[in-house]
C-alpha positions as CSV (number, residue, x, y, z in Angstrom):
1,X,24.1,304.0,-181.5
2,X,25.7,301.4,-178.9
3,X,25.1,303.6,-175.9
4,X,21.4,303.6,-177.3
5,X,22.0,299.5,-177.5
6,X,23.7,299.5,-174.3
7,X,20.9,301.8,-172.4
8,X,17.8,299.7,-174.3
9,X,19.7,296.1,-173.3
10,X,20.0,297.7,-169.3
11,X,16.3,298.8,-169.5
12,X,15.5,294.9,-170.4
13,X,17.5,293.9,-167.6
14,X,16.3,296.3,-165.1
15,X,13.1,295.2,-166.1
16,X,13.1,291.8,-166.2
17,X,15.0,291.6,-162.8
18,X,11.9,293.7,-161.3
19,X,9.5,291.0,-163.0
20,X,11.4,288.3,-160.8
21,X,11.4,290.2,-157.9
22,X,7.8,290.6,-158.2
23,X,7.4,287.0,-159.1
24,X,9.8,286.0,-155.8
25,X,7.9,288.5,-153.7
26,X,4.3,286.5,-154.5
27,X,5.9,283.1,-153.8
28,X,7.2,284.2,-150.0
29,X,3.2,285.0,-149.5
30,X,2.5,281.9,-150.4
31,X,3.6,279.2,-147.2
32,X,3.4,276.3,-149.2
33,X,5.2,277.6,-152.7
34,X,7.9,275.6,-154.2
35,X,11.0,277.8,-153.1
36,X,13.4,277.3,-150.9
37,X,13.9,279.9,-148.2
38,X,15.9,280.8,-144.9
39,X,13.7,283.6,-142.9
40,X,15.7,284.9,-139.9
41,X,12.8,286.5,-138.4
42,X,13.9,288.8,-135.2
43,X,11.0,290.2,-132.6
44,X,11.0,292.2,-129.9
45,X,8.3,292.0,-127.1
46,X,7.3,294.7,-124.5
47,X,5.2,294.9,-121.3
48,X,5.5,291.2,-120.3
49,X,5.3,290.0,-117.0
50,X,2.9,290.9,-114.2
51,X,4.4,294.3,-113.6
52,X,4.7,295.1,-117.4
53,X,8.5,295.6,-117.0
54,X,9.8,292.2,-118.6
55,X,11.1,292.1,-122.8
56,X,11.8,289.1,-124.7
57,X,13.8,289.3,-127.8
58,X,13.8,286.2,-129.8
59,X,15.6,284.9,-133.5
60,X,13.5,282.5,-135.0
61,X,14.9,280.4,-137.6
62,X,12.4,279.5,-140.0
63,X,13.5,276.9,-143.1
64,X,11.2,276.3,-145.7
65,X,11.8,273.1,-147.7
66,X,9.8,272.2,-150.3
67,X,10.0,268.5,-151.9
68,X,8.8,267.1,-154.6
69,X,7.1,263.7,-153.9
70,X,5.6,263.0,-156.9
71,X,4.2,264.9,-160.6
72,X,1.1,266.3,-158.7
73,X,2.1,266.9,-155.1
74,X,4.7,268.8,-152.6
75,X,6.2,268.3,-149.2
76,X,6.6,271.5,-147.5
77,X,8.9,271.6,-144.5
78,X,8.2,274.4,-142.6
79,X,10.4,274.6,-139.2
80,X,10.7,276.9,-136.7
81,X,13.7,277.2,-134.2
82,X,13.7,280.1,-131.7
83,X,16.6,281.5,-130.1
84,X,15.4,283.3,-127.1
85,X,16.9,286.3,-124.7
86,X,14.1,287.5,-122.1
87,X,13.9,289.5,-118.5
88,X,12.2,289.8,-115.8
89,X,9.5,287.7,-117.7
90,X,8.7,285.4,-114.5
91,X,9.3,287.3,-111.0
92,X,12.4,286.8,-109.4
93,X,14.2,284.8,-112.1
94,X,16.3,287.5,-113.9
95,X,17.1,287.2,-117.5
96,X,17.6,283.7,-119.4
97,X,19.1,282.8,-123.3
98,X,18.8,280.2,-125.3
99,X,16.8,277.8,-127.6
100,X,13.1,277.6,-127.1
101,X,11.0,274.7,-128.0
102,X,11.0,273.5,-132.0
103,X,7.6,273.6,-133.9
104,X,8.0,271.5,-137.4
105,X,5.1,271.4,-139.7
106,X,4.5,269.5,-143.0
107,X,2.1,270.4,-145.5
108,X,0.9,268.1,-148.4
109,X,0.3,270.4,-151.2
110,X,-1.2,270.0,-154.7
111,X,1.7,271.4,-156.9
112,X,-1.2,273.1,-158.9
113,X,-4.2,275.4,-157.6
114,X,-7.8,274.0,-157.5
115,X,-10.0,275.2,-161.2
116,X,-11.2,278.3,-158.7
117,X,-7.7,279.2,-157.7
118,X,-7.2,278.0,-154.7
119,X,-3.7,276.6,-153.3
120,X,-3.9,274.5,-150.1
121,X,-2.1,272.0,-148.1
122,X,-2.5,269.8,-144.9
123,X,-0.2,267.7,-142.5
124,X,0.7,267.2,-139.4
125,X,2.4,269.4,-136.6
126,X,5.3,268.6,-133.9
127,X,6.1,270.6,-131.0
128,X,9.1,269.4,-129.6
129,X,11.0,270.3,-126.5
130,X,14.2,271.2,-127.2
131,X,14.8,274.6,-125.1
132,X,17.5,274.9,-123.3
133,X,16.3,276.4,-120.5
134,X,13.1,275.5,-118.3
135,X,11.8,279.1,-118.7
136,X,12.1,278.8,-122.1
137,X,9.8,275.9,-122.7
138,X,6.8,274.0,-121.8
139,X,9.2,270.5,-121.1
140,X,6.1,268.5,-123.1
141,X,6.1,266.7,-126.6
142,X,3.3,267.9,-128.6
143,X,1.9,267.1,-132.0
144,X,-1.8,267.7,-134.0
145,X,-3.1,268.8,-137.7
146,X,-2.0,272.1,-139.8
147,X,-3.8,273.5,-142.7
148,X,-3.7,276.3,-144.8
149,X,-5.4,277.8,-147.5
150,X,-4.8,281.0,-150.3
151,X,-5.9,282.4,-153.4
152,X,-3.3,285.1,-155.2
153,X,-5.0,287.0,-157.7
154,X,-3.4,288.8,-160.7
155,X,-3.8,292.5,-159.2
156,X,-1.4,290.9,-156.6
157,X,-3.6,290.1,-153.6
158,X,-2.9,287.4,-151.3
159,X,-4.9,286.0,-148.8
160,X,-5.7,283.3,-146.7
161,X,-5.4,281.2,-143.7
162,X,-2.9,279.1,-141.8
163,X,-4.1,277.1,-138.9
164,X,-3.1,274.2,-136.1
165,X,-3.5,272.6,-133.3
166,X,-1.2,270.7,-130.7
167,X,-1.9,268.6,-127.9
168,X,0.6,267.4,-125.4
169,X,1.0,263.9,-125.2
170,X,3.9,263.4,-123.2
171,X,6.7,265.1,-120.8
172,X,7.3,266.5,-117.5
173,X,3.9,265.6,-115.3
174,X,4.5,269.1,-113.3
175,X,4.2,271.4,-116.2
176,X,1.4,272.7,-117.7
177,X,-0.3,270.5,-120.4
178,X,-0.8,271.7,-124.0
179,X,-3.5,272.4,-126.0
180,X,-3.4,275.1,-128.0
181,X,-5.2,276.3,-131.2
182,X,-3.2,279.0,-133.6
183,X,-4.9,280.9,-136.4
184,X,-3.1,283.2,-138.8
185,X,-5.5,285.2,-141.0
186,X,-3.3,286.9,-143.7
187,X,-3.8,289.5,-146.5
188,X,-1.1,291.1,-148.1
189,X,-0.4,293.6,-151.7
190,X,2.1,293.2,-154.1
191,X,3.4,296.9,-154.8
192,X,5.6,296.3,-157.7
193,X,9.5,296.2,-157.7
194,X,9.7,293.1,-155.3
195,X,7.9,295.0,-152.7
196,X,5.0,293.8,-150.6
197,X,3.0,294.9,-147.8
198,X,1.5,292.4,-145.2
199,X,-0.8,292.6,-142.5
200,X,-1.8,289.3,-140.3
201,X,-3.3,287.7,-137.0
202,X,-1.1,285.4,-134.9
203,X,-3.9,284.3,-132.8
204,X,-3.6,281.7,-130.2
205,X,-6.2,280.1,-127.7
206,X,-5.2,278.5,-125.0
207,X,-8.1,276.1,-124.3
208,X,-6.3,275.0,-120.8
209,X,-6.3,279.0,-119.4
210,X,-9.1,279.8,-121.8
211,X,-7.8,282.6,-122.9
212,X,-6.7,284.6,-126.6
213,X,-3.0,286.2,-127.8
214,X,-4.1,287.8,-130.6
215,X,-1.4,290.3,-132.1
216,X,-1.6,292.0,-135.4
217,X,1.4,292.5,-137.5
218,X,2.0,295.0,-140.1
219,X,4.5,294.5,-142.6
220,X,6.4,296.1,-145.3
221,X,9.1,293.9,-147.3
222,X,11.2,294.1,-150.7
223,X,13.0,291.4,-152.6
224,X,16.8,292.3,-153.6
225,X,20.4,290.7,-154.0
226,X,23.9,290.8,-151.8
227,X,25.8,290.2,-154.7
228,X,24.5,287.1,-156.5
229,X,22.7,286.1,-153.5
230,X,18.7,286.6,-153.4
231,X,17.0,287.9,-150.2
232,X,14.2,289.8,-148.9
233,X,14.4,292.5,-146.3
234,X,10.9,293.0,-143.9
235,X,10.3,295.4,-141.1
236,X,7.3,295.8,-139.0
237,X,5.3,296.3,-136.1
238,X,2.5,294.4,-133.9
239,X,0.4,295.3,-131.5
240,X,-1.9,292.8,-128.8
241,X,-5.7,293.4,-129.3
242,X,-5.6,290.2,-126.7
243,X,-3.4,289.0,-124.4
244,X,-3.0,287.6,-121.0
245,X,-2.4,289.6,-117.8
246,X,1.4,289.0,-118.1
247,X,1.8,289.2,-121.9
248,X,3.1,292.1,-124.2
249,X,1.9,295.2,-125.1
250,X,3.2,295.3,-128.6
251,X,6.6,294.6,-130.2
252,X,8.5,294.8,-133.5
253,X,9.8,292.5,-136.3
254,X,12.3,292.4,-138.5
255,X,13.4,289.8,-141.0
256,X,15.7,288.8,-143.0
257,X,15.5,286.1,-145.6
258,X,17.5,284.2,-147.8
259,X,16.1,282.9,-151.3
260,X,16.9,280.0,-153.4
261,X,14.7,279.5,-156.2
262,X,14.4,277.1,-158.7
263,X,16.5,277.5,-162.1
């Protein structure tokens, strides 16, 4: 009888741990959900350069910071710090490591969806030149408007929109300015058991060259602990449908994500 209790009370666990994983697993496809998270998100590029023969391997560090700001509406924090190896990436000039420029976003988001569903949030967008290498940065200060927008239905469908734009306003007057547009399409399926699979669009235009990066990403991820300690594991692949003469081919993604939700 108490290994019967003892089985029954595990199945409840088991289950109810799966129910948060799945629960965990639909906030990280949401960008502006109230949880905190840490996403160590590591790609790999291929076929850069004008000879294809350049990579890029890069660590961004993305913290997500939700704060409350009053009963009805958010503050999302959403920063992104890359850490950057590369070479043969511009002729001549070997390999270089080391921080690339910051992006930092805020969103101001309605804490609850519209009557149709809908979640969204808007705010402004820095770019801010912090790399620590010429090669590794466009030496300019940058800033413009982010928006995005979502609907998560019950069968666990996600998708959605996330969108900005930066203009240069300031920096060194022998580099490049900026004025780029980014547009991230998303859809992605909650499979059960924390487990999720995600495919996007990281497009970017270039409205100074003219011309479209557009990668898509495939994803697969699943929610689970080290020890008391939440994460989320993700692998995947991209490949360019657009790119410049001198960008990648396609590349791979892996990340690694650290959870702190709300007790």
């Amino acid at each position: 009888m108490a290994i019967c209790l003892a089985l029954f009370l595990s199945s409840l666990g088991t289950a109810a741990h799966a129910q948060d994983a799945d629960e965990l697993a639909k906030q990280l496809s949401n960008p502006v959900a109230s949880l905190i998270s840490v996403p160590l998100q590591l790609n790999w590029d291929d076929g850069l350069g004008p000879d294809d023969d350049g990579s890029k391997a890069y660590l961004n560090v993305q913290p997500v910071i939700p704060i409350s700001i009053s009963e009805d509406w958010n503050l999302i924090s959403r920063t992104i710090i890359p850490i950057v190896y590369q070479e043969d990436v511009v002729p001549g000039a070997g390999s270089q490591f080391g921080t690339g420029d910051v992006l930092q976003s805020f969103f101001f988001s309605p804490k609850a969806p519209t009557s149709s569903g809908w979640i969204w949030g808007i705010g402004p967008v820095l770019y801010l030149p912090t790399a620590s290498d010429d090669l590794l940065g466009a030496e300019k200060w940058g800033a413009g408007p982010t928006a995005v927008v979502l609907k998560q239905t019950h069968s666990g469908w996600t998708y959605g929109a996330l969108v900005n734009h930066v203009w240069s306003f300031a920096g060194d007057d022998d580099r490049a300015d900026i004025s780029n547009t980014f547009l991230q399409p998303f859809v992605s399926k909650g499979l059960g058991q924390g487990r999720t699979a995600t495919v996007n669009l990281e497009s970017t235009y270039d409205w100074k060259s003219e011309q479209w990066t557009v990668p898509i990403n495939f994803g697969y991820s699943k929610v689970s602990k080290i020890g008391r300690q939440l994460v989320s594991y993700q692998g995947g692949v991209r490949y360019y449908i657009e790119a410049p003469d001198s960008g990648a081919e396609w590349g791979l993604r892996f990340v690694f994500t650290l959870l702190f939700p709300k007790h």
